[in-house]
N, C-alpha and C positions, 0 to 999 in steps of 0.2 A: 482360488479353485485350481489352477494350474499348479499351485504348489502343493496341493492335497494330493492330486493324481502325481505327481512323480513321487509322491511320499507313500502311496499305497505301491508304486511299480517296484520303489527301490523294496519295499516289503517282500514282494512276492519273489524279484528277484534272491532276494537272500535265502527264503527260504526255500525255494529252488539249489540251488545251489549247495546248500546242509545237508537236503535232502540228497542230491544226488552225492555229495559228498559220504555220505554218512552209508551209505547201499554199496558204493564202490570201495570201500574198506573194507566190505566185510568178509571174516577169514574163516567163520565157523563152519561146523559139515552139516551135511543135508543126507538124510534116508527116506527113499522115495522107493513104489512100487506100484503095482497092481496086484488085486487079489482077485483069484479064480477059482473055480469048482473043479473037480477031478474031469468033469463035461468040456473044459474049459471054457465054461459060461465066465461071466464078468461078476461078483458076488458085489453088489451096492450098499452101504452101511453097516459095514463088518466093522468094530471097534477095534484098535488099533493102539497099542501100547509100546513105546521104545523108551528102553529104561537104562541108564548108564548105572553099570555095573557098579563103579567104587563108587556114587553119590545116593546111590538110590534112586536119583530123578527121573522123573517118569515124565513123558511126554506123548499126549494125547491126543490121539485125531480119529476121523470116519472117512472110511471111503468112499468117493462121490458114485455118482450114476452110473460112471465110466469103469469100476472097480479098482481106480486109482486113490493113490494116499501121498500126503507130504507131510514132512515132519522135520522142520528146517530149525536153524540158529541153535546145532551140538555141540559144544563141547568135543571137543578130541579125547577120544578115548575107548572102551571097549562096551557094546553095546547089547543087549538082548530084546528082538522086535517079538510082539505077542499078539495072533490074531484070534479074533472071536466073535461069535455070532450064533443065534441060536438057532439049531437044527443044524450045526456042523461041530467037528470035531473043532478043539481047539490046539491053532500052529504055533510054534514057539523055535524060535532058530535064534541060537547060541552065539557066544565069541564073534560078532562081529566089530571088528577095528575102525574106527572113523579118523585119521588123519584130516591135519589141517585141510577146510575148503576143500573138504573132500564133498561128493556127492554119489553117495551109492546107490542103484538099484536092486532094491531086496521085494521080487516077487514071491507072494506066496497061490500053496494052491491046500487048499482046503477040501475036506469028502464030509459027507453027511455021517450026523452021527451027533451022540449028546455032547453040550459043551463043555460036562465034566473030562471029558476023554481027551487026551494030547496028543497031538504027535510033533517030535522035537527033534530037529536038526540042529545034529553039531556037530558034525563036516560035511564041508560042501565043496565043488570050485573053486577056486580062488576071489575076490572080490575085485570085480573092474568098476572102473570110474564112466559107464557108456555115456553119463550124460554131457562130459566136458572131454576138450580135446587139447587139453591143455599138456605140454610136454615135460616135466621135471623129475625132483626125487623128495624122498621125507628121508630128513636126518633125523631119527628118534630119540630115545632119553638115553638107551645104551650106549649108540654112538656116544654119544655125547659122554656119557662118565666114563667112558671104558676107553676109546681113543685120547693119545696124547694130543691135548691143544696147549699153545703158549699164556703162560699167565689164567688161564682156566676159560679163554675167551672164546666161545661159541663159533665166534663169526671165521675162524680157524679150519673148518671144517666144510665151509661154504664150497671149498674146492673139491670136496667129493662128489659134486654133481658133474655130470656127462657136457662135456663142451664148455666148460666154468675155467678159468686162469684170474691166478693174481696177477694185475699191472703197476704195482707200486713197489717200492721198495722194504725187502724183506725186514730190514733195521728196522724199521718202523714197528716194532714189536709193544709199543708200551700201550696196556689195558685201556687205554683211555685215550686213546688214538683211533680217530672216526676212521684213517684212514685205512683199517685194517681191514676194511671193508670191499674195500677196492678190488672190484672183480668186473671181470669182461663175460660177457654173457650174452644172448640173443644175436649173435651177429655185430653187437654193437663196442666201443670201447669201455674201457674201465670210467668206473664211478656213473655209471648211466643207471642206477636201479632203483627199484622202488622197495621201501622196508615199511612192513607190517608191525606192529607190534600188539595181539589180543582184538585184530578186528577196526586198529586206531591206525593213523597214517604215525611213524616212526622215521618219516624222511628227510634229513636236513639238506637244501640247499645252498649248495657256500658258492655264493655270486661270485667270488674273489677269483675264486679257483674254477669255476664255471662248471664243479662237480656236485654230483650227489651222493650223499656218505649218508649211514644211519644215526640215527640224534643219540642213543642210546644204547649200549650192548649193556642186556642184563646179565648177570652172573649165570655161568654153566651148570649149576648146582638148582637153579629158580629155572630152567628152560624144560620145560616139555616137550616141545620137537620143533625144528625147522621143516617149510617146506620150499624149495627153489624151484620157479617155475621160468623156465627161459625160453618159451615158445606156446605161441598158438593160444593166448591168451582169451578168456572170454570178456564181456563186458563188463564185470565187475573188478578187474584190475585193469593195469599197464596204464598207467601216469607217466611212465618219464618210456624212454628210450630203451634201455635193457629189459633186464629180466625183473622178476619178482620173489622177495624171498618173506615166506611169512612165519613169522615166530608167532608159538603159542609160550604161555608160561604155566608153571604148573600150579593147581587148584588144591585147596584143601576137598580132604575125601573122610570118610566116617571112622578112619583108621588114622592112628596119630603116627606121623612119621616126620625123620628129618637128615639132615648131614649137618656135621662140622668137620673145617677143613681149616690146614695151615702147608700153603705152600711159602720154602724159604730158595734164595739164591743169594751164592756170594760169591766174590775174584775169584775163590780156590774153586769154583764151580763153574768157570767158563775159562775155554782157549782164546788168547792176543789171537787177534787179526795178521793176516802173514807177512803181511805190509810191514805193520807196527814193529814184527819180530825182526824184520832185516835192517829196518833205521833202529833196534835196539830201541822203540819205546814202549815202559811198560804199559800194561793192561789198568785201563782204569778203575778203581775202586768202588764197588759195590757190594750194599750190603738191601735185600729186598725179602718182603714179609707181606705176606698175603693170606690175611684170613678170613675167612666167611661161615653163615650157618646159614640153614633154613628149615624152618618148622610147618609143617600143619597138619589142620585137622580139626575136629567138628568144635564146633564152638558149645562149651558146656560152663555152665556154674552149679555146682550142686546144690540140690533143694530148690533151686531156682527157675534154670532152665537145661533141659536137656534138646543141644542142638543136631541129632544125629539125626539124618537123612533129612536136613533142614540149611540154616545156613553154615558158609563153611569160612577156613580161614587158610591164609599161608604166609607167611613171614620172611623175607629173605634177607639178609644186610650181606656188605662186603669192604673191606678194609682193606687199601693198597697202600703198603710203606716202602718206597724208593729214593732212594739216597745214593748219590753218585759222588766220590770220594776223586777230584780230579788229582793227578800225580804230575808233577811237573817233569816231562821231560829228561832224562840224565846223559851227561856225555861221558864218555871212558875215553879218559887218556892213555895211551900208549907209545912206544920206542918205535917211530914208522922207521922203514928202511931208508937209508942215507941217499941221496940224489949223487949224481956226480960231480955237483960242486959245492956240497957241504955236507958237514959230517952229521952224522943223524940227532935230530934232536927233539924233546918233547912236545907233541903238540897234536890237535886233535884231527885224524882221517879220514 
């Protein structure tokens, strides 16, 4: 008996634990509001549509007693909210932007009138975050393709957030180096953060080094946007010490698109070290190749099935080829000047 109940406790504790696991990861955005009358009454069970623009996907709710609505676990990306109710006009407001773990308040306010009639906003204020007070930045897709990053690596860019510094060593350049991650952030030193990846914990801890690096940089070409949050976090993050940085990836949309890329580097493509140049050793030999693609878009087979505003697909691969050609060393002989008690003779200075 005694061992059934520690068998049911360890149960509950696990799944405790997934649970709260599983809540504290998560990176997706949230559109929340209330809906009101031109009275500014509270309108109670207005239907409520929020639809991402490149998927089609519509996401549906009512608003309760209070003439609130939630409309949680988006997708990053650009959005159109649509209210409606009969005996009122119907609202419709345009181009809204959802970044990562984002959480927007989109009030609307409705007039009487039939619900064939719209009235549609498409500028407005700007969009603030009131419901979190969390301090950071969204790196978006442009940064990302249009800024120079090393090797095509996202995590390069992590220093454009306010109060962010790399603590490692610059050398440390190679694609497949967790430690390229190594940022001081929150107050705290380098390698103290926490990495998202799509809503999943993306964190390695390396006991060794008693740091925390991320497990995995996806290709800059597959990223949707970063977001770094180094303050004032709510309770759905901050696991470790630093800050938090949450990467979304990009999703197939009803629109087929993609890149292919080849970056190359070689000796005649970098400066010796100033060091290297005064002991007269060459530059080490390198020859490097970096290629990647990425596809997506609606999943179709003809005659079969047509998957548009349905499911979706995205594909990404990456290919790094580095080859380091080490050169041994050369000495140069020369005629040194003659000492005063011998006459000058070959050897090296």
């Amino acid at each position: 008996m005694r061992q059934r109940t520690l068998s049911v406790l360890a149960a509950l504790a696990t799944l405790l634990t997934v649970g709260r696991t599983a809540y504290a990861q998560e990176s997706q955005g949230t559109i929340l509001g209330r809906i009101t009358d031109t009275a500014n009454l509270v309108v109670p069970a207005a239907v409520v549509q929020v639809t991402n623009l490149a998927t089609s996907f519509t996401s549906r709710t009512t608003s309760n007693a209070s003439g609130n609505y939630y409309a949680p676990f988006l997708v990053p990306g650009t959005y159109r909210v649509t209210v409606a109710k009969e005996g009122f006009k119907t609202f419709v407001r345009e181009g809204i932007v959802l970044n990562v773990n984002d959480r927007l308040e989109i009030n609307a306010t409705i007039a009487v009138g039939a619900v064939t009639e719209k009235i549609t906003v498409t500028a407005d204020a700007p969009l603030l975050d009131t419901t979190n007070g969390s301090v950071g930045r969204v790196i978006g897709f442009r940064e990302l393709r249009e800024l120079p990053a090393e090797h095509g690596d996202p995590d390069n860019l992590i220093k454009l957030s306010l109060g962010v510094g790399f603590t490692d060593n610059p050398s440390k350049d190679q694609p497949w180096q967790s430690l390229n991650a190594s940022y001081a952030m929150a107050g705290q030193r380098g390698a103290l953060n926490e990495f998202t990846l799509d809503g999943s914990s993306n964190t390695l801890h390396d006991q060794g080094r008693g740091s925390i690096a991320q497990a995995w940089t996806p290709p800059g070409d597959a990223v949707s946007e970063y977001k770094v949050q180094t303050a004032s976090f709510d309770a759905t993050t901050g696991q470790t010490q630093g800050g938090v940085i949450n990467v979304s990836l990009k999703s197939g949309t009803n629109q087929l698109h993609g890149t292919v890329y080849w970056g190359k580097e070689t000796t005649s493509m970098n400066a010796n070290a100033f060091f290297s140049n005064a002991n007269r050793i060459p530059i080490a030999g390198l020859k490097y190749n970096r290629l990647g693609m990425t596809v997506g878009g609606p999943v179709v087979i003809p005659k079969l099935y047509n998957g548009r505003n349905r499911p979706f697909s995205f594909l990404r691969t990456r290919i790094s080829i580095r080859r380091l050609i080490l050169l041994a060393p050369t000495r140069r002989w020369i005629r040194c000047p003659p000492t005063p008690n011998e006459a000058g003779i070959s050897r090296h200075c």
